[in-house]
C-alpha positions as CSV (number, residue, x, y, z in Angstrom):
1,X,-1.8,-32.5,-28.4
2,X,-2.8,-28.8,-27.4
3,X,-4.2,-26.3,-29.8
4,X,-1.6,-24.0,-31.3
5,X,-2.2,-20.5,-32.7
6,X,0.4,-19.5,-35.6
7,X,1.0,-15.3,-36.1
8,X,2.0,-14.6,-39.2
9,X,2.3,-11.1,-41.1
10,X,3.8,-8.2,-40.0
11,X,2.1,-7.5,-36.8
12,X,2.9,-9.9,-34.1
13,X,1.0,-8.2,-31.2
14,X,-2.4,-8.0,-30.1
15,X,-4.4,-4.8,-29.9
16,X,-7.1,-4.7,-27.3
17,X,-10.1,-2.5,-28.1
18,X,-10.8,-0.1,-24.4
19,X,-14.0,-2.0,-24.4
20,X,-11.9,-4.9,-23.7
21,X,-9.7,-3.8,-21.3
22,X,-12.8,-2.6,-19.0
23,X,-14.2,-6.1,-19.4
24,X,-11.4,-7.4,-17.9
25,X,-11.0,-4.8,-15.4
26,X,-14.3,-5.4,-14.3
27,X,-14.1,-9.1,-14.1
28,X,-10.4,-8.8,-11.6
29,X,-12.8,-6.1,-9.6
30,X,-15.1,-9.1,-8.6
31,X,-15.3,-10.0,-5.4
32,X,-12.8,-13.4,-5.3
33,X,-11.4,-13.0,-8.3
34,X,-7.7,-13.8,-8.7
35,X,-5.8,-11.9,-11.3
36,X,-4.1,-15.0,-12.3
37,X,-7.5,-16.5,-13.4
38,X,-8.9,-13.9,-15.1
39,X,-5.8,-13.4,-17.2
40,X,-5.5,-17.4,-18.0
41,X,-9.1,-17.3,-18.8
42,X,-8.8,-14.5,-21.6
43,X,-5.6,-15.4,-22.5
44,X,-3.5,-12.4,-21.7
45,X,-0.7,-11.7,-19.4
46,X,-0.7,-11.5,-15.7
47,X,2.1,-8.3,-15.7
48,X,-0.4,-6.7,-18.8
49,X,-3.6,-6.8,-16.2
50,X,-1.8,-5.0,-13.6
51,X,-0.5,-2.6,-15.9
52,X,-3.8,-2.0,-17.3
53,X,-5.1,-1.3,-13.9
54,X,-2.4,0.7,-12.5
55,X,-3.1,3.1,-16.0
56,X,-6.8,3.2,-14.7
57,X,-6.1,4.2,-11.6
58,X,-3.8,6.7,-12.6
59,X,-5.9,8.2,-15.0
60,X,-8.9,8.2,-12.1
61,X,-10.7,5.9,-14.2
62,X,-10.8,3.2,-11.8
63,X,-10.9,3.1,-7.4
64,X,-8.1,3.7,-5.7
65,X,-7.4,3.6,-1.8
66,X,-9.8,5.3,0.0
67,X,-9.0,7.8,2.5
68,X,-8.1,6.9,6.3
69,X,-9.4,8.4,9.1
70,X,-8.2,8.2,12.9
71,X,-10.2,9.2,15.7
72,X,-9.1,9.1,19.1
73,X,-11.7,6.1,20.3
74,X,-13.3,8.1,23.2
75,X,-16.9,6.8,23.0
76,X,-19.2,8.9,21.5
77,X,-22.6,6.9,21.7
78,X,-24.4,7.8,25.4
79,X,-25.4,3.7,24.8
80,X,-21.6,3.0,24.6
81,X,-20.6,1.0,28.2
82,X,-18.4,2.5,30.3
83,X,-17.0,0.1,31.7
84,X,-15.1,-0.8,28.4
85,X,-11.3,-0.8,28.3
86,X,-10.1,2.5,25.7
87,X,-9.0,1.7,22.6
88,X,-6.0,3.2,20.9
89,X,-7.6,4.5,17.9
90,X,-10.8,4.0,15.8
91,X,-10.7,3.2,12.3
92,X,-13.3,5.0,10.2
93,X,-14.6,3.7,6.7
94,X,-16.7,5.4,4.8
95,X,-18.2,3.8,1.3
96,X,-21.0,5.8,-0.5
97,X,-23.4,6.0,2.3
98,X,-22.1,3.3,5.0
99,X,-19.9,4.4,7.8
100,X,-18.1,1.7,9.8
101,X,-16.1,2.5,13.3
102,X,-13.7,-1.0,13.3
103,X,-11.8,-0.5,17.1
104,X,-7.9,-0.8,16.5
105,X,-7.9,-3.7,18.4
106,X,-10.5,-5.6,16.3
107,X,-8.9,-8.9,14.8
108,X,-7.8,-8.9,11.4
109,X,-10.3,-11.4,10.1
110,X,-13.2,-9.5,11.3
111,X,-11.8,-6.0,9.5
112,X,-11.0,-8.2,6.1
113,X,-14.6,-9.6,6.5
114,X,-16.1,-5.9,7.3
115,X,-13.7,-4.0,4.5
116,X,-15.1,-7.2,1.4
117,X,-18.6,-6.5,2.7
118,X,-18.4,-2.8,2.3
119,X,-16.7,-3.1,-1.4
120,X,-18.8,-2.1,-3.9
């Protein structure tokens, strides 16, 4: 038989200190962490987590999306071949001090693999 936990009193609801809710925060902003984990792990509610994020973000206390910026993919590098076919667009990421150029017509896996190494 599972373990049970019986509420009684007036209160019926958990209160979670901001200490806690940072903790958690923290521990959905790991890399490879799944929401659905963290939440089973402390016992709390999938739908909670997000709203507890979305609050951060709103209130700037946590990242958000970071800004996009389109160049027009001539090359700029003298070393760059010129032989190469032109690309449509270049897409510019910028992450504290890191800049990465990531060709629109780089695969998908290779910009998911770039965009988790550059999270901080």
């Amino acid at each position: 038989m599972g373990q049970m936990t019986l509420i009684t009193g007036g209160e019926r609801r958990r209160r979670w200190s901001d200490e806690d809710k940072a903790r958690i925060l923290a521990a959905i902003g790991e890399p490879g962490a799944v929401v659905a984990e963290v939440a089973r792990r402390e016992d709390i509610s999938t739908s909670l987590v997000y709203r507890w994020r979305r609050e951060a973000r709103e209130a700037g206390g946590a990242p958000g999306f970071a800004p996009l910026v389109i160049e027009d993919g001539k090359p700029t590098s003298p070393l760059a071949p010129a032989a190469r076919e032109p690309e449509f667009g270049v897409i510019v990421v910028e992450v504290n001090d890191a800049r990465v150029r990531i060709g629109s017509n780089a695969p998908a896996a290779l910009v998911a693999a770039t965009l988790k190494a550059l999270r901080p």
